[in-house]
Jmol script that loads the backbone (N, CA, C; Angstrom):
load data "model"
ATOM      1  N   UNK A   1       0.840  -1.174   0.000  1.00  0.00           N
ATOM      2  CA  UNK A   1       0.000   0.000   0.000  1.00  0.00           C
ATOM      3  C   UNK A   1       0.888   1.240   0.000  1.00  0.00           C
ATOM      4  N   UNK A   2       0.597   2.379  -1.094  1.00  0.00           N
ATOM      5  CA  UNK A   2       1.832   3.783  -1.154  1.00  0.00           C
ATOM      6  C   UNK A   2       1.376   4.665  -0.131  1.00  0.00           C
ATOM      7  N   UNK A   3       1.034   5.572   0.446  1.00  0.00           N
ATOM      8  CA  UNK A   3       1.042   6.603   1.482  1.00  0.00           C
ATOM      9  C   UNK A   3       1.164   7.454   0.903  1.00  0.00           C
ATOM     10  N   UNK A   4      -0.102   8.160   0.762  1.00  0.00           N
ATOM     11  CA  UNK A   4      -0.349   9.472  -0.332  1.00  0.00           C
ATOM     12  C   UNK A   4       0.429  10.612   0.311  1.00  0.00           C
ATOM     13  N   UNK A   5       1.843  11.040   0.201  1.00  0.00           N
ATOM     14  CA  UNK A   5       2.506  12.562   0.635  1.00  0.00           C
ATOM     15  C   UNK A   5       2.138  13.210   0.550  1.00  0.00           C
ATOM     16  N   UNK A   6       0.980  13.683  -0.639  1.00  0.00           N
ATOM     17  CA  UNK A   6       0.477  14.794  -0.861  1.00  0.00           C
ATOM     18  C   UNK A   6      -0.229  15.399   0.263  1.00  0.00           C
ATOM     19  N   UNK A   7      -0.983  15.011   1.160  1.00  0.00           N
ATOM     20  CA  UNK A   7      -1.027  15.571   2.075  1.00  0.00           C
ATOM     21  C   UNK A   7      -1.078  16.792   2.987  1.00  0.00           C
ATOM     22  N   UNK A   8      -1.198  17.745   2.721  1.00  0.00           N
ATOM     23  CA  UNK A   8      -0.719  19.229   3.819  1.00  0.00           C
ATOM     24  C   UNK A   8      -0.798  19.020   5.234  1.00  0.00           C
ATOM     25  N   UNK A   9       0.188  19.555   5.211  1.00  0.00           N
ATOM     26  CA  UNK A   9       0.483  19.269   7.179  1.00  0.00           C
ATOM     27  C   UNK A   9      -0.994  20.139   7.704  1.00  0.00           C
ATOM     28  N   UNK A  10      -1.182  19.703   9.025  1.00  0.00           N
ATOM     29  CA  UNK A  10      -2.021  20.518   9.752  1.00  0.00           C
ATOM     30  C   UNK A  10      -2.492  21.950   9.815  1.00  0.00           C
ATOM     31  N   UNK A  11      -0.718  22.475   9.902  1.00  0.00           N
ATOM     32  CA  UNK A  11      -1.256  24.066  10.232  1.00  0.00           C
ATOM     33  C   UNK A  11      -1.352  24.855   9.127  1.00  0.00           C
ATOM     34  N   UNK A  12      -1.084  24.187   7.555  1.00  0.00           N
ATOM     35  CA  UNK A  12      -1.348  24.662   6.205  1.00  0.00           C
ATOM     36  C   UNK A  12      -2.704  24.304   5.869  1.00  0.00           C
ATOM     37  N   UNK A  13      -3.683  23.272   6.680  1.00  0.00           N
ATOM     38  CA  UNK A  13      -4.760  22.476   6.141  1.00  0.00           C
ATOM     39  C   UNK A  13      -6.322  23.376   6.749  1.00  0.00           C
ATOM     40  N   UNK A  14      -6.312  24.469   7.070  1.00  0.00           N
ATOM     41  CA  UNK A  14      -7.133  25.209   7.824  1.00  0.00           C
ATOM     42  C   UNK A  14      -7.474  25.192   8.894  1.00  0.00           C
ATOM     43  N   UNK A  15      -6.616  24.619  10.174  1.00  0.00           N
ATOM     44  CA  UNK A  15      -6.363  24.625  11.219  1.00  0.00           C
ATOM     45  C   UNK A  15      -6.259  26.054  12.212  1.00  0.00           C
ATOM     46  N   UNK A  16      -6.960  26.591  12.348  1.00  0.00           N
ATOM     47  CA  UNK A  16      -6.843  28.151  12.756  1.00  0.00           C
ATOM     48  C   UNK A  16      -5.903  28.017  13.966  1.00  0.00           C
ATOM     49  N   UNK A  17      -5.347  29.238  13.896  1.00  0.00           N
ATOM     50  CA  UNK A  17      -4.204  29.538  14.961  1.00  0.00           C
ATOM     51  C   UNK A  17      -4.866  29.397  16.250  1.00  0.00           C
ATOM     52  N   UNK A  18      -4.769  28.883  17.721  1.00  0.00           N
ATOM     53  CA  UNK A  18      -5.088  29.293  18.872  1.00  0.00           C
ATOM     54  C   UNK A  18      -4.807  30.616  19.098  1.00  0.00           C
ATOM     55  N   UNK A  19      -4.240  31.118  18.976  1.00  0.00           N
ATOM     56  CA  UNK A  19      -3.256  32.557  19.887  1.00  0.00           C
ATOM     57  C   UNK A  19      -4.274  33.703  19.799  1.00  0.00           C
ATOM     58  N   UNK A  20      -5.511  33.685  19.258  1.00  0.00           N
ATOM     59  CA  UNK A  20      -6.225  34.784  19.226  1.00  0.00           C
ATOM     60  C   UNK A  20      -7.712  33.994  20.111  1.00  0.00           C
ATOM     61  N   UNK A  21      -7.322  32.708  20.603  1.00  0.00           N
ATOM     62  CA  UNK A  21      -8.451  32.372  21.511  1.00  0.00           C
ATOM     63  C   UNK A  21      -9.329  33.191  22.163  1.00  0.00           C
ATOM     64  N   UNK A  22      -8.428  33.763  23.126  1.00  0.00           N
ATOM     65  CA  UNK A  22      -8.734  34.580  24.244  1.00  0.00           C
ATOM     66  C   UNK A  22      -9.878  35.910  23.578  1.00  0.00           C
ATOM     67  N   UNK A  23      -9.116  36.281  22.668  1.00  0.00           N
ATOM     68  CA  UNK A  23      -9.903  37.557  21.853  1.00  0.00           C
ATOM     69  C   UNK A  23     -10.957  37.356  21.386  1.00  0.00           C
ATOM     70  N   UNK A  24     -11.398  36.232  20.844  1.00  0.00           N
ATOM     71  CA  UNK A  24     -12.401  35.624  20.157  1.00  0.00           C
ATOM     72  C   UNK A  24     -13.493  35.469  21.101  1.00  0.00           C
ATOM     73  N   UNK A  25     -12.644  34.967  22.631  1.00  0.00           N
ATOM     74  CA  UNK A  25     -13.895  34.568  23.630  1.00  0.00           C
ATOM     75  C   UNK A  25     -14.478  35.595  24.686  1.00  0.00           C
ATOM     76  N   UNK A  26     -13.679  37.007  23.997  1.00  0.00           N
ATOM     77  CA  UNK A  26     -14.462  38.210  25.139  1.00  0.00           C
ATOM     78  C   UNK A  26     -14.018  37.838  26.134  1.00  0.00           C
ATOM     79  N   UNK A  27     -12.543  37.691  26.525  1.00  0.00           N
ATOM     80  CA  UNK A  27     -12.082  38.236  27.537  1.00  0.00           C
ATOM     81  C   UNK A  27     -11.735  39.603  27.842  1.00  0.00           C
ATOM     82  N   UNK A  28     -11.647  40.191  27.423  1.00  0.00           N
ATOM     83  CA  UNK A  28     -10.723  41.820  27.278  1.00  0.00           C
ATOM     84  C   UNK A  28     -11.591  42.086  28.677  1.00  0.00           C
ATOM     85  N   UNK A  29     -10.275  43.540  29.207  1.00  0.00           N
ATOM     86  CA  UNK A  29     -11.055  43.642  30.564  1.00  0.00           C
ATOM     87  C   UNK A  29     -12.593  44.425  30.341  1.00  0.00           C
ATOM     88  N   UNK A  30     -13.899  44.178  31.670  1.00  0.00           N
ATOM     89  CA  UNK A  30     -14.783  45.088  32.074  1.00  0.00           C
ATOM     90  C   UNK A  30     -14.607  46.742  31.507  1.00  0.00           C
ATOM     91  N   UNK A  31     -15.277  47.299  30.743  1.00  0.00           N
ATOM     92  CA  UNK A  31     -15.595  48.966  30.953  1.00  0.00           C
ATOM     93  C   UNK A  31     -16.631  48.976  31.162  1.00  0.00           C
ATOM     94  N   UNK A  32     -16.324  50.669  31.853  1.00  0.00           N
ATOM     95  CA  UNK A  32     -17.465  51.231  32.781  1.00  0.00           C
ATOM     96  C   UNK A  32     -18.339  51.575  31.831  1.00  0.00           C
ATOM     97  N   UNK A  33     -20.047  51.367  31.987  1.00  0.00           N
ATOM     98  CA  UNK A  33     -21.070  51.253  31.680  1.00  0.00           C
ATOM     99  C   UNK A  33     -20.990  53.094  31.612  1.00  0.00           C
ATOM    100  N   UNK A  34     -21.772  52.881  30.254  1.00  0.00           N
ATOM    101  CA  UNK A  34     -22.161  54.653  29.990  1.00  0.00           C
ATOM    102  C   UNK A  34     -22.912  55.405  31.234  1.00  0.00           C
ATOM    103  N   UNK A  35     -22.850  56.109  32.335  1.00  0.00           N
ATOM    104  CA  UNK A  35     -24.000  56.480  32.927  1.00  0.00           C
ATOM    105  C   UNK A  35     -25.218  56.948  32.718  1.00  0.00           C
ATOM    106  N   UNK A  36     -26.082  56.538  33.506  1.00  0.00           N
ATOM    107  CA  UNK A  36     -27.863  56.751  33.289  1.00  0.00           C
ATOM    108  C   UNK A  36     -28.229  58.237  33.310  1.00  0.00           C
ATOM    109  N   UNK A  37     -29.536  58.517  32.986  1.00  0.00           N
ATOM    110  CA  UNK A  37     -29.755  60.145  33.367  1.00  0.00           C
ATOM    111  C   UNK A  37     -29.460  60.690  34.409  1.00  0.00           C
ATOM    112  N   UNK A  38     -29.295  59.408  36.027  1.00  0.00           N
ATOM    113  CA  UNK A  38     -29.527  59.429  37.074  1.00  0.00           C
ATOM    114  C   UNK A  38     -28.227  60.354  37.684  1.00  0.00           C
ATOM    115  N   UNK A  39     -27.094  59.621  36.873  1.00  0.00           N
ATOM    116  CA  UNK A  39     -26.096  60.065  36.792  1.00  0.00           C
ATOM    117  C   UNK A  39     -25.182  58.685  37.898  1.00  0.00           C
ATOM    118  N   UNK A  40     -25.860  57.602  37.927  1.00  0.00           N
ATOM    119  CA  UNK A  40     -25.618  56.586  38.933  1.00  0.00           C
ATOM    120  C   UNK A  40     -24.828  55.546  37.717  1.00  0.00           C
ATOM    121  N   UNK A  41     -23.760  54.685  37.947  1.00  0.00           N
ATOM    122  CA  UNK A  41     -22.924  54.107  37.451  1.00  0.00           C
ATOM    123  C   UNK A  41     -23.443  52.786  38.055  1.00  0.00           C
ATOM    124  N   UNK A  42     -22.924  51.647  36.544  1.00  0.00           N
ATOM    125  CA  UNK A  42     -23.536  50.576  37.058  1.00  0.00           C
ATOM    126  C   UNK A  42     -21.997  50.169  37.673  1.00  0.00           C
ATOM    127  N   UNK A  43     -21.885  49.100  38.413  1.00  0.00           N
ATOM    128  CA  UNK A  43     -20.916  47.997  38.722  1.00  0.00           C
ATOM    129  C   UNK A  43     -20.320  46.876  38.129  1.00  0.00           C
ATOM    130  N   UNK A  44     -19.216  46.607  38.253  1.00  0.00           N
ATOM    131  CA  UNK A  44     -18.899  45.411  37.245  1.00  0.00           C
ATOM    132  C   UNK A  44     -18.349  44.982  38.405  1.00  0.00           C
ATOM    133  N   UNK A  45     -18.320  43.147  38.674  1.00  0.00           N
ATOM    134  CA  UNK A  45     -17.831  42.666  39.691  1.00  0.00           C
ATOM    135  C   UNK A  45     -17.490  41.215  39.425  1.00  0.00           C
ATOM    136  N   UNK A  46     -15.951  40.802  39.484  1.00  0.00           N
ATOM    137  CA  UNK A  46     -16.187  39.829  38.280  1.00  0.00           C
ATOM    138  C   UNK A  46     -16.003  38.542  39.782  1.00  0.00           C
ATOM    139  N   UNK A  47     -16.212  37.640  39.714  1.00  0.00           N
ATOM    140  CA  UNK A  47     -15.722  36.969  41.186  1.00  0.00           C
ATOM    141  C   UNK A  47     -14.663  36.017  40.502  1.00  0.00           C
ATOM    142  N   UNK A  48     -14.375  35.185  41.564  1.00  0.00           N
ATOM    143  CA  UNK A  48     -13.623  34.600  41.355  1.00  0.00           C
ATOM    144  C   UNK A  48     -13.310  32.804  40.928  1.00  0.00           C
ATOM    145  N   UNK A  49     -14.477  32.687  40.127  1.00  0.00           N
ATOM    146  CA  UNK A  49     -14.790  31.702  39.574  1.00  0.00           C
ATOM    147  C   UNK A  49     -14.270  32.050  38.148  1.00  0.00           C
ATOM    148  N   UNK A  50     -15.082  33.304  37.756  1.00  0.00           N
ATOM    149  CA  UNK A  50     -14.574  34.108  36.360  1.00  0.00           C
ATOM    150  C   UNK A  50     -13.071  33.994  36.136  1.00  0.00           C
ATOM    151  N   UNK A  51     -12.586  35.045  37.232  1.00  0.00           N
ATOM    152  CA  UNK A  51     -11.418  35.342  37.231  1.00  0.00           C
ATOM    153  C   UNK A  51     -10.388  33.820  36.996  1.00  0.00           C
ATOM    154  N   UNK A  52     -10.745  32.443  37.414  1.00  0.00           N
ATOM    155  CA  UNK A  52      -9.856  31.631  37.392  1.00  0.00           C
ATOM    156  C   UNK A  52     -10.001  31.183  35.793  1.00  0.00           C
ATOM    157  N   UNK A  53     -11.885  31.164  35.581  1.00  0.00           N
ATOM    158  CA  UNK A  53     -11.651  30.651  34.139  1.00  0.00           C
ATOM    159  C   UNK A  53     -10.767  31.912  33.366  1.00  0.00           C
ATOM    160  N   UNK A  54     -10.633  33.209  33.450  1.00  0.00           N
ATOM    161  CA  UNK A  54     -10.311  33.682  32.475  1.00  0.00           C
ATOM    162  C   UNK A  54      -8.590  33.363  32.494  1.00  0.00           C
ATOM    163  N   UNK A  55      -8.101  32.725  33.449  1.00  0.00           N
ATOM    164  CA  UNK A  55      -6.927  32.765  33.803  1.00  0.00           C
ATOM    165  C   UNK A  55      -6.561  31.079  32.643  1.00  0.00           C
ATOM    166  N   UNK A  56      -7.223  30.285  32.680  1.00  0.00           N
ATOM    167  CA  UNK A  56      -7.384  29.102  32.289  1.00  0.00           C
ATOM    168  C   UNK A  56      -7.260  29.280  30.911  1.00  0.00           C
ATOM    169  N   UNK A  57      -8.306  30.032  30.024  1.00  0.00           N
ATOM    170  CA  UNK A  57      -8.624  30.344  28.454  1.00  0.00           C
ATOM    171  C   UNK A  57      -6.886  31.203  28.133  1.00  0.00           C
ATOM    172  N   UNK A  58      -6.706  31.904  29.208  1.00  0.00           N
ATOM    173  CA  UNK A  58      -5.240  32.662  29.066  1.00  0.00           C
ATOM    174  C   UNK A  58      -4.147  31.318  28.327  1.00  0.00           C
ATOM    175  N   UNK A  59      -3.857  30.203  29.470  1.00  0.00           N
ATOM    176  CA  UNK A  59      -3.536  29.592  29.720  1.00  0.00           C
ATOM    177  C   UNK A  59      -3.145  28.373  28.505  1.00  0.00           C
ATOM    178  N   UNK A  60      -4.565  28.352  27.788  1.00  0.00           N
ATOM    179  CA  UNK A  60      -4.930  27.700  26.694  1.00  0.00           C
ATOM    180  C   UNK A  60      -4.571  28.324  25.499  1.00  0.00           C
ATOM    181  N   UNK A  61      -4.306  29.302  25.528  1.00  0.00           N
ATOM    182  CA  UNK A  61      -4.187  30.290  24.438  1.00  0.00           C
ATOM    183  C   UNK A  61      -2.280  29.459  23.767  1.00  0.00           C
ATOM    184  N   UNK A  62      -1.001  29.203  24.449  1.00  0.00           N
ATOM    185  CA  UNK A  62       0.102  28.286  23.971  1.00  0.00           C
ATOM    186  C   UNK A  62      -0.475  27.084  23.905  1.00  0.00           C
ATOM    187  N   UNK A  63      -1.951  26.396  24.048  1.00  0.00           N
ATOM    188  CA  UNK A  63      -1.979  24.863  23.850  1.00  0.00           C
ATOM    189  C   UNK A  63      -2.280  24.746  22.505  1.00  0.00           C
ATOM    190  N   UNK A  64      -1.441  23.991  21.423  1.00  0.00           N
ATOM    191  CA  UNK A  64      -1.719  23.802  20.135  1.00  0.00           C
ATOM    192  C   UNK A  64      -3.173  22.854  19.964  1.00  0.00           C
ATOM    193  N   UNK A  65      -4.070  23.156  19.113  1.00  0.00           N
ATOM    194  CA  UNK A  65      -4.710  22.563  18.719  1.00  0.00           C
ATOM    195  C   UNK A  65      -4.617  21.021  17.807  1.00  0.00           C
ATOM    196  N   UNK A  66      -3.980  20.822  17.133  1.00  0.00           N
ATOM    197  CA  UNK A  66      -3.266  19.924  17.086  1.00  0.00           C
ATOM    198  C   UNK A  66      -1.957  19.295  17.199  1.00  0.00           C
ATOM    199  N   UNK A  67      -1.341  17.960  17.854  1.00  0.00           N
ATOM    200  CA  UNK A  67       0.185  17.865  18.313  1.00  0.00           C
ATOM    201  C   UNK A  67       0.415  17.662  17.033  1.00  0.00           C
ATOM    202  N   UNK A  68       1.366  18.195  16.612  1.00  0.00           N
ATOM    203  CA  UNK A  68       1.797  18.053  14.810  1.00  0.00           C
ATOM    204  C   UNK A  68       2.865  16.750  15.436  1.00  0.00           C
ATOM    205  N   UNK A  69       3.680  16.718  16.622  1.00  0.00           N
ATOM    206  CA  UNK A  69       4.897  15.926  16.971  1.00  0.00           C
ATOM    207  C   UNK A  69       3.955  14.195  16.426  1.00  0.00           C
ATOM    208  N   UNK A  70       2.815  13.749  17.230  1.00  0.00           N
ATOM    209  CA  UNK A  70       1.888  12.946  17.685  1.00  0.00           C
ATOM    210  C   UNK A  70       1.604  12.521  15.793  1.00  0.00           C
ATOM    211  N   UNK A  71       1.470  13.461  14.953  1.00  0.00           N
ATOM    212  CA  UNK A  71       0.873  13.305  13.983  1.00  0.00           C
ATOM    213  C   UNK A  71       1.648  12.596  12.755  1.00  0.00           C
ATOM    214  N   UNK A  72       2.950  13.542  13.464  1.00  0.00           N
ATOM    215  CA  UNK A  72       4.187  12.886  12.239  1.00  0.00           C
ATOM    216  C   UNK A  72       4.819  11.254  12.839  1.00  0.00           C
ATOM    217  N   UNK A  73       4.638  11.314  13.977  1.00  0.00           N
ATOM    218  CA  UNK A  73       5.154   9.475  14.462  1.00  0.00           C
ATOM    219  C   UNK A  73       3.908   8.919  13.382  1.00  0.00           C
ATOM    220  N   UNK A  74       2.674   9.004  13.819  1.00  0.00           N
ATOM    221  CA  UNK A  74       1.892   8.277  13.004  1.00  0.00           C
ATOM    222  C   UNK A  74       1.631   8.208  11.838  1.00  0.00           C
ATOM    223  N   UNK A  75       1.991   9.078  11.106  1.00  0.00           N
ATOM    224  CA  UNK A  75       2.357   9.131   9.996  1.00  0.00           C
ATOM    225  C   UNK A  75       3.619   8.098   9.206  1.00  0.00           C
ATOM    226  N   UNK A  76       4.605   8.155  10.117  1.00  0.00           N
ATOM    227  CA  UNK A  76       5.941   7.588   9.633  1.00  0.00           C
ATOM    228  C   UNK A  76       5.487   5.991   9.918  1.00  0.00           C
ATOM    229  N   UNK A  77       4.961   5.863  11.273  1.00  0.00           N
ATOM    230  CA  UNK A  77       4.529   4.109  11.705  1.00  0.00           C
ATOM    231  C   UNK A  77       4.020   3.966  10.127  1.00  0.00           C
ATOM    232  N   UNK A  78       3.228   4.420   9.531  1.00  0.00           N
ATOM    233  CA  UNK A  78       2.077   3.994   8.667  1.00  0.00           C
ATOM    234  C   UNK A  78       3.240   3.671   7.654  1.00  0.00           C
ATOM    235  N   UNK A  79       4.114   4.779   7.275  1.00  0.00           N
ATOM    236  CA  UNK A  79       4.637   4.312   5.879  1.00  0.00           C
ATOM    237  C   UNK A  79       5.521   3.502   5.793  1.00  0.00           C
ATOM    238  N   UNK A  80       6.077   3.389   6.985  1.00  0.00           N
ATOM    239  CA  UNK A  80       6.853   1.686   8.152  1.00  0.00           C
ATOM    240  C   UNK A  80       6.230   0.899   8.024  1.00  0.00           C
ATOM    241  N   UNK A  81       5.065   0.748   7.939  1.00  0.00           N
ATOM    242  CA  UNK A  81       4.235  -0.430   8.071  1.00  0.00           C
ATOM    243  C   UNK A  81       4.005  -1.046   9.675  1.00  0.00           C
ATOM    244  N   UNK A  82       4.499  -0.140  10.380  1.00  0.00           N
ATOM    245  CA  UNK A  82       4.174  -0.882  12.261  1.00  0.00           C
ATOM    246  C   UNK A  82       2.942  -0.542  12.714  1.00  0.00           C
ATOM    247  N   UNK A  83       2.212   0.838  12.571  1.00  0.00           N
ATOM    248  CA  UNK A  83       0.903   0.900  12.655  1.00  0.00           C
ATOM    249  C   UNK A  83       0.051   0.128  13.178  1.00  0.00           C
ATOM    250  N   UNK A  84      -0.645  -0.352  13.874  1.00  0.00           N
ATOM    251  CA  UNK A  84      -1.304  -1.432  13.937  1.00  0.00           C
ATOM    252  C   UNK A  84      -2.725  -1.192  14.365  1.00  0.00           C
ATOM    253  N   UNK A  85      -3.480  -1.679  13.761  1.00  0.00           N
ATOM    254  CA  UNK A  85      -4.991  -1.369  14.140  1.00  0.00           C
ATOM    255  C   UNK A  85      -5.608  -2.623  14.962  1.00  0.00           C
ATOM    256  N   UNK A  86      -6.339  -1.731  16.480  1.00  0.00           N
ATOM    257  CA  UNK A  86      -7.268  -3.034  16.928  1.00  0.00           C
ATOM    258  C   UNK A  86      -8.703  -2.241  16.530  1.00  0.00           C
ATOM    259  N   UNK A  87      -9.100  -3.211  16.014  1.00  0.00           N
ATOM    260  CA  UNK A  87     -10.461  -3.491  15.732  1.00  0.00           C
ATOM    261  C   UNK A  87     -11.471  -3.350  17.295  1.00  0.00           C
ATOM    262  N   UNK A  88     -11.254  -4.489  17.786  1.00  0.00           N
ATOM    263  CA  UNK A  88     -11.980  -4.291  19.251  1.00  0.00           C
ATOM    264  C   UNK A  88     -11.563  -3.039  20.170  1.00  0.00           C
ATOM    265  N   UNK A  89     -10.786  -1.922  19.996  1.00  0.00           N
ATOM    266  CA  UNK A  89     -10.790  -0.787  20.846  1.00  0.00           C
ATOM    267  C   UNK A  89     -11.434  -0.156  20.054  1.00  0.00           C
ATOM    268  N   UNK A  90     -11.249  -0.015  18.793  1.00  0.00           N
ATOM    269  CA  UNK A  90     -11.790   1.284  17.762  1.00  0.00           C
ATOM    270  C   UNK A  90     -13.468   0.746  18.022  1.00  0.00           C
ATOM    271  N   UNK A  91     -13.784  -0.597  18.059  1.00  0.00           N
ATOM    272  CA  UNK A  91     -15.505  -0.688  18.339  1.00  0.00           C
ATOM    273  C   UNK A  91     -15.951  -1.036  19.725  1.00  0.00           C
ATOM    274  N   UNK A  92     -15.468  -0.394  20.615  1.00  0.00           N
ATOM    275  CA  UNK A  92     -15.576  -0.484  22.073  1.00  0.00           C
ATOM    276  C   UNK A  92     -15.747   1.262  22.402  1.00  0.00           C
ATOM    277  N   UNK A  93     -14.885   1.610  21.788  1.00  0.00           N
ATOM    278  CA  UNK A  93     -14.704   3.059  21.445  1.00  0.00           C
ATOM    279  C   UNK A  93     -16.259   4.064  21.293  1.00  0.00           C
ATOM    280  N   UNK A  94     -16.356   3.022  19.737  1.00  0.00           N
ATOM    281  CA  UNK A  94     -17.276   3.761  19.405  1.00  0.00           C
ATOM    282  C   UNK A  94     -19.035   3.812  19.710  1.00  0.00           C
ATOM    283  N   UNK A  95     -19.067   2.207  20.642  1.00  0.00           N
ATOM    284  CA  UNK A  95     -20.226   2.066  21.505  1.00  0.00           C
ATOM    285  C   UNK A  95     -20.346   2.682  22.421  1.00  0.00           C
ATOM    286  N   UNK A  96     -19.481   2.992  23.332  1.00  0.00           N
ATOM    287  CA  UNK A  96     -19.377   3.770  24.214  1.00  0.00           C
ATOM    288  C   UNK A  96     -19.906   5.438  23.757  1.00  0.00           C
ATOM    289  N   UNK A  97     -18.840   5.450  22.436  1.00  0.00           N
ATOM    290  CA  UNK A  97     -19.558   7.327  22.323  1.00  0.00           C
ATOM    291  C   UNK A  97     -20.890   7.059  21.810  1.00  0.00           C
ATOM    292  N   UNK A  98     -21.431   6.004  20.822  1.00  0.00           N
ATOM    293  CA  UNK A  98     -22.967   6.312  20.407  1.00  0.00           C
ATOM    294  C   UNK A  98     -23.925   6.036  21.719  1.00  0.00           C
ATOM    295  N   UNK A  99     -23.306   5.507  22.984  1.00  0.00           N
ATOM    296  CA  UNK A  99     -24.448   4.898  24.289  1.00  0.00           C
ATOM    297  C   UNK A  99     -24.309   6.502  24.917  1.00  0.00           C
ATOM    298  N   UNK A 100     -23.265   7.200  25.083  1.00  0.00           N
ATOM    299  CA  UNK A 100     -23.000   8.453  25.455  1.00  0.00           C
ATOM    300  C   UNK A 100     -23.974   9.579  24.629  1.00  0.00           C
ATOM    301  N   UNK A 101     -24.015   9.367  23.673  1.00  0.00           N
ATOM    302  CA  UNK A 101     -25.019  10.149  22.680  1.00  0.00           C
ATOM    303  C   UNK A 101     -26.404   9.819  23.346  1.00  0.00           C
ATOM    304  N   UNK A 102     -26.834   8.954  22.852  1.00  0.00           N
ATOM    305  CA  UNK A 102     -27.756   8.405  23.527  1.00  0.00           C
ATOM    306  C   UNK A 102     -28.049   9.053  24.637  1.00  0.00           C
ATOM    307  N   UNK A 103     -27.563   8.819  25.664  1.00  0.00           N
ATOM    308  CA  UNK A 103     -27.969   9.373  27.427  1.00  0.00           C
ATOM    309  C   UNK A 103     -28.200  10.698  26.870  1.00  0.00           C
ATOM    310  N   UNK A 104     -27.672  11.762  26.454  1.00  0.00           N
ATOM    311  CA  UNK A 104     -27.639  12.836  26.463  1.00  0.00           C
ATOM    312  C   UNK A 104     -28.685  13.100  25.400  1.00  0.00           C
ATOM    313  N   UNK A 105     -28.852  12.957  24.715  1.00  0.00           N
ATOM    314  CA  UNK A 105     -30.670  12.672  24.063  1.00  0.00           C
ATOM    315  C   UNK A 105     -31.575  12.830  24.948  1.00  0.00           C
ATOM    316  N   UNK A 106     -31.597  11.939  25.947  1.00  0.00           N
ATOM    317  CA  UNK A 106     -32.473  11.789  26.787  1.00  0.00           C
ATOM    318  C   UNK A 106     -32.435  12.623  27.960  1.00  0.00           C
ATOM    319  N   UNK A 107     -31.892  12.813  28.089  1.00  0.00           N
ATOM    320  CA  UNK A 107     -31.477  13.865  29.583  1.00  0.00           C
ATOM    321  C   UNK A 107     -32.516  15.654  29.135  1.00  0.00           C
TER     322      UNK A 107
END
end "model"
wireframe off; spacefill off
backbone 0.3
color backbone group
């Protein structure tokens, strides 16, 4: 069997960059709310549940979306020929995610 090269690596294949995560997900800090006729200002108060996720999405922002390292071993196994496929994990696998589907249907 040949191993089509043609191929494009990951981050040429429309893989969008992470690094603009954060921006995308409306983190940027709180501004102050326009004031009312009243002339009374609203509050922004972020606690600290927020504050950890926003620290987290920060965090995530260097995690690559795909391991290109992970991609090229498997790649090379394949054109090695060591690769090896089990059948019974890949369909143990996939009962599990369609019984998982399932529940959540129902829920």
């Amino acid at each position: 069997m040949k191993i089509d090269t043609s191929v494009k690596s990951p981050t040429s294949s429309g893989v969008k960059d992470t690094a603009s995560r954060a921006a995308k997900a409306g983190t940027n800090a709180p501004t102050a709310a326009p004031q009312g006729k009243s002339g009374a200002q609203d509050n922004v108060q972020i606690t600290a549940l927020s504050s950890q996720l926003q620290a987290m999405e920060s965090s995530m922002d260097n995690v690559p979306v795909v391991d290109s390292a992970r991609v090229e071993a498997i790649k090379l196994a394949i054109s090695e020929g060591r690769f090896k496929i089990n059948p019974e994990v890949i369909a143990d696998s996939l009962l599990a995610t369609v019984k998982d589907l399932m529940q959540n249907q129902k829920s």
